[in-house]
C-alpha positions as CSV (number, residue, x, y, z in Angstrom):
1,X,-2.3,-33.6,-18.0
2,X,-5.3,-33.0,-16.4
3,X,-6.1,-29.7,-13.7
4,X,-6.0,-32.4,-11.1
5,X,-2.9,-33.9,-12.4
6,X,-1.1,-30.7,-12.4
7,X,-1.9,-29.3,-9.0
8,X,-1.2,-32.8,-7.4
9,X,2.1,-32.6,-9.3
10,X,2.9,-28.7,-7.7
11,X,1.5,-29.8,-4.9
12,X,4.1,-32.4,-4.7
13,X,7.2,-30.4,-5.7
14,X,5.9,-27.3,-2.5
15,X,5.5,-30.3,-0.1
16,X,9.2,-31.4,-0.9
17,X,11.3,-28.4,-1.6
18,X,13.6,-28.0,1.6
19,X,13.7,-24.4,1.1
20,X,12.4,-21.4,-1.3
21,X,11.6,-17.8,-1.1
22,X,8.3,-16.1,-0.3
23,X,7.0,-13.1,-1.3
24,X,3.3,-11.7,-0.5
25,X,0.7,-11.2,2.2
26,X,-0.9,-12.5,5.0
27,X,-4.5,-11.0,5.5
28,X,-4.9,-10.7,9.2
29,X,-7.1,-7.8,10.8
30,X,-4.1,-5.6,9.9
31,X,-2.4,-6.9,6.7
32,X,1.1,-8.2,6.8
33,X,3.6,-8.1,4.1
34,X,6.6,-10.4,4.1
35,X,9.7,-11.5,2.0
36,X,10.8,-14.3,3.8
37,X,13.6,-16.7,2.6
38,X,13.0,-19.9,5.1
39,X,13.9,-23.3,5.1
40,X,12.8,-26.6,7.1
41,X,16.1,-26.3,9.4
42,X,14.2,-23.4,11.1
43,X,16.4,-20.7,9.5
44,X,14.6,-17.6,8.2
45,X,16.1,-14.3,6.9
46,X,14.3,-11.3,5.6
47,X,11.6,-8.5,6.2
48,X,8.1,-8.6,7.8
49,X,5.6,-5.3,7.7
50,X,2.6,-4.6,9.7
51,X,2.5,-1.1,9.0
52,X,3.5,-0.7,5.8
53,X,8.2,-0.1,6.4
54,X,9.4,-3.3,6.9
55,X,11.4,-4.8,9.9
56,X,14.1,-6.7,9.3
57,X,14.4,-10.6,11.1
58,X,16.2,-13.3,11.3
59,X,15.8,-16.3,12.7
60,X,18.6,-19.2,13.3
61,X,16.7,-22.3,14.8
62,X,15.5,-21.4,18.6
63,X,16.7,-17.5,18.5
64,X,15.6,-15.0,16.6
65,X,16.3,-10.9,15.9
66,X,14.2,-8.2,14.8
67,X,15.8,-4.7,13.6
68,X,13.0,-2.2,13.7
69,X,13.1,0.2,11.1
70,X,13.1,3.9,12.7
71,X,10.0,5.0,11.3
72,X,8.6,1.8,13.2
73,X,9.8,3.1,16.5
74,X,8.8,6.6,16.0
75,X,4.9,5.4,15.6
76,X,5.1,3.1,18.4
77,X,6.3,6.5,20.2
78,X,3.6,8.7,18.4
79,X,0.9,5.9,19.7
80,X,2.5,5.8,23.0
81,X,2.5,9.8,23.4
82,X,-1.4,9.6,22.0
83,X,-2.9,7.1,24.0
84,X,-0.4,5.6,27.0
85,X,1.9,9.2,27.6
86,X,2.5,7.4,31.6
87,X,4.4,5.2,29.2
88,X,6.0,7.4,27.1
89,X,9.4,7.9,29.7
90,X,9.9,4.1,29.2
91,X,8.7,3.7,25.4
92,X,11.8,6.8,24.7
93,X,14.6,4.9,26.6
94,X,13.5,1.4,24.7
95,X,13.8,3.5,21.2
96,X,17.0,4.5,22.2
97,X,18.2,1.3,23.4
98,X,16.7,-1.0,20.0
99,X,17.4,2.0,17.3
100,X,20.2,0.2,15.0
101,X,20.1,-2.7,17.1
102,X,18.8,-6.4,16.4
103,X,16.0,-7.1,19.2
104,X,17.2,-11.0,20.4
105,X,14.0,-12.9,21.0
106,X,13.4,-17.0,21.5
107,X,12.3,-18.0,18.0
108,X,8.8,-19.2,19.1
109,X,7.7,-15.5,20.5
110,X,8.2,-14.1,16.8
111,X,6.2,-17.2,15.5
112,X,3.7,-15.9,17.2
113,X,3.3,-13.3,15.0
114,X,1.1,-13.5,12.0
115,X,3.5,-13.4,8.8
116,X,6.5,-14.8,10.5
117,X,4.9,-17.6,11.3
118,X,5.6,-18.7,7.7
119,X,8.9,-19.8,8.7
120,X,7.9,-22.4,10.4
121,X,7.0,-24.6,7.6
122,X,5.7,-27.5,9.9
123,X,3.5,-25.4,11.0
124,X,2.2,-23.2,8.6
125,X,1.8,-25.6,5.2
126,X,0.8,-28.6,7.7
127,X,-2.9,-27.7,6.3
128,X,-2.0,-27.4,2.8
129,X,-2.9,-30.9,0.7
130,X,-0.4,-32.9,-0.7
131,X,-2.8,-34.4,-3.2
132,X,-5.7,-33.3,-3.8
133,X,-9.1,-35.5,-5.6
134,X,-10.0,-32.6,-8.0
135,X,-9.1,-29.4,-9.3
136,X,-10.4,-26.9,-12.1
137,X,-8.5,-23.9,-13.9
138,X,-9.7,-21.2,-12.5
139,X,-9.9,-17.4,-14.7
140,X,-7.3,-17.0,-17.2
141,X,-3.7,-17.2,-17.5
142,X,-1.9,-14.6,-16.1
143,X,1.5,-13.1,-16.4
144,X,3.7,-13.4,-13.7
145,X,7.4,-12.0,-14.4
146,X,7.2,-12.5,-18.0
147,X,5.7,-15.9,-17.4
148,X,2.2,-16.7,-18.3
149,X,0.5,-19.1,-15.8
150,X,-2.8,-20.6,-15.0
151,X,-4.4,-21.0,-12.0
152,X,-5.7,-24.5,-10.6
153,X,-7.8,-24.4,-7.6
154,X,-9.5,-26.9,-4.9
155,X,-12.2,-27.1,-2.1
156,X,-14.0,-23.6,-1.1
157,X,-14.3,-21.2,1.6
158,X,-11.9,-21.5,4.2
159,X,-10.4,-24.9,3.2
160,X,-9.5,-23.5,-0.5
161,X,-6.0,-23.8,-1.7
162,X,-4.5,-22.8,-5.5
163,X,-1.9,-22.9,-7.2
164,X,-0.1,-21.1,-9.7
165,X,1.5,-23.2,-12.1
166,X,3.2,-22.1,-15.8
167,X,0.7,-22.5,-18.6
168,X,3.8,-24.3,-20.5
169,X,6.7,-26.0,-19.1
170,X,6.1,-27.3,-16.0
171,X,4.3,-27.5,-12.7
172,X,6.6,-25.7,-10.3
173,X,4.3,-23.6,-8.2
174,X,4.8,-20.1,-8.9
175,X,2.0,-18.5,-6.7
176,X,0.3,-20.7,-3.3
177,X,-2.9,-19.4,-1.9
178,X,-4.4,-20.6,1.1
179,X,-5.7,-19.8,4.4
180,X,-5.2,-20.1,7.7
181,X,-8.3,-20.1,10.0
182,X,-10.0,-17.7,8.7
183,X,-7.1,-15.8,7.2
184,X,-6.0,-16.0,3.4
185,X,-2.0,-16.3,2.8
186,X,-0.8,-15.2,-0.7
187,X,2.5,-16.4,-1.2
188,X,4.9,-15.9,-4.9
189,X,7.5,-18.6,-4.9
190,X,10.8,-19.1,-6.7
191,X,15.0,-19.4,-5.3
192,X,13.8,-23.5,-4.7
193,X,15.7,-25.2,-2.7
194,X,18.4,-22.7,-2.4
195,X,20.7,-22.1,0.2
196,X,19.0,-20.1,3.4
197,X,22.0,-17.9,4.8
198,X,21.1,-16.4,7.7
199,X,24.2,-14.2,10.0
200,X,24.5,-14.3,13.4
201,X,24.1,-10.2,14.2
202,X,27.6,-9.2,15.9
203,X,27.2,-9.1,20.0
204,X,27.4,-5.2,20.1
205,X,24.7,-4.9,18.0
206,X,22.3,-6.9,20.3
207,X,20.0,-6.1,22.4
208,X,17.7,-8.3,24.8
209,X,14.1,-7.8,24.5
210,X,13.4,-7.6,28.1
211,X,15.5,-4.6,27.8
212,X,13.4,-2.7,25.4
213,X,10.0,-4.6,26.5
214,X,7.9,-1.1,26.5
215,X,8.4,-1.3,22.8
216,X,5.4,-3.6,23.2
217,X,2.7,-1.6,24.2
218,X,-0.2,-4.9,25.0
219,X,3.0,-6.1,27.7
220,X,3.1,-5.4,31.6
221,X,6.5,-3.4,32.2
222,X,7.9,-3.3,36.1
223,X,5.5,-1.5,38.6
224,X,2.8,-1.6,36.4
């Protein structure tokens, strides 16, 4: 097969899998790290980083919970202290309140945020071609988890997409790159179309996020 034959054929098999695994970065302003199990009923189960510890999230169709990892809290707090201390009294009762907790937010609020907004596969792979009119091998073939695979490549600059496809056996994509806006996504693949199980987090272990809103330091709290 030719390059263009193969990444039309990956291309295929990404546009059609119902679910898979994810497992890179997003390269916004501050760059976000995610391994995100998802599929295209709008569940999504597993960590998101924007400063390096990852938060735990799930999301079950319209709802969705984040559990900030403590070290998470303790910067928003340091940050806080630094630069907002008339703050800080409301920033220290929100810590308290989320710490161990799952944060309940609507799903679309955390699809706002850059990383997990590759659960929402409508949305996020709408941009990526299904079929493409060329394609070249780009470099050499690398080895990815024992597998050696080649990359084939389309378009340029911001409308560039590859994949990563086994130099032998195959045109599952491995490896997607692409961008969004102005932003490149770097995304290893595999668990295809497995199973996404997401748990609802027990009621005590819930909070509401208007309850621990100062944990967002850009949002207008009360009396502000």
């Amino acid at each position: 097969m030719s390059a263009t034959q193969r990444m039309n054929e990956s291309l295929k098999l990404f546009k059609g899998y119902h679910s898979f695994r994810m497992k890179g970065e997003f390269r916004s302003k501050m760059s976000v790290r995610v391994d995100l199990r998802a599929d295209r009923q709008g569940n999504c189960v597993g960590t998101y980083a924007q400063i390096q510890v990852p938060d735990e999230v799930t999301i079950i169709r319209d709802r969705g919970w984040v559990r900030y990892d403590d070290k998470n809290l303790q910067e928003t707090r340091k940050f806080a202290k630094t630069y907002m201390p008339e703050r800080l009294t409301a920033v220290d009762e929100a810590i308290k309140k989320s710490r161990g907790k799952y944060t309940e937010y609507p799903a679309r609020d955390l699809l706002d945020n850059p990383g997990m907004f590759l659960c929402a596969f409508h949305l996020a792979f709408a941009k990526v071609p299904g079929k493409v009119s060329s394609a070249k091998e780009v470099g050499n073939p690398r080895t990815a988890g024992g597998e050696r695979t080649i990359q084939l490549t389309h378009g340029s600059g911001e409308n560039e997409v590859s994949v990563h496809v086994p130099e032998k056996g195959g045109n599952a994509p491995r490896r997607i790159e692409f961008n969004l806006g102005d932003t490149p996504v770097l995304l290893e693949l595999d668990e295809y179309d497995k199973p996404v199980t997401v748990k609802l987090p027990a009621p005590a272990d819930i909070v509401q996020e208007k309850e621990v809103r100062a944990l967002d330091l850009t949002s207008d709290l009360p009396g502000d």
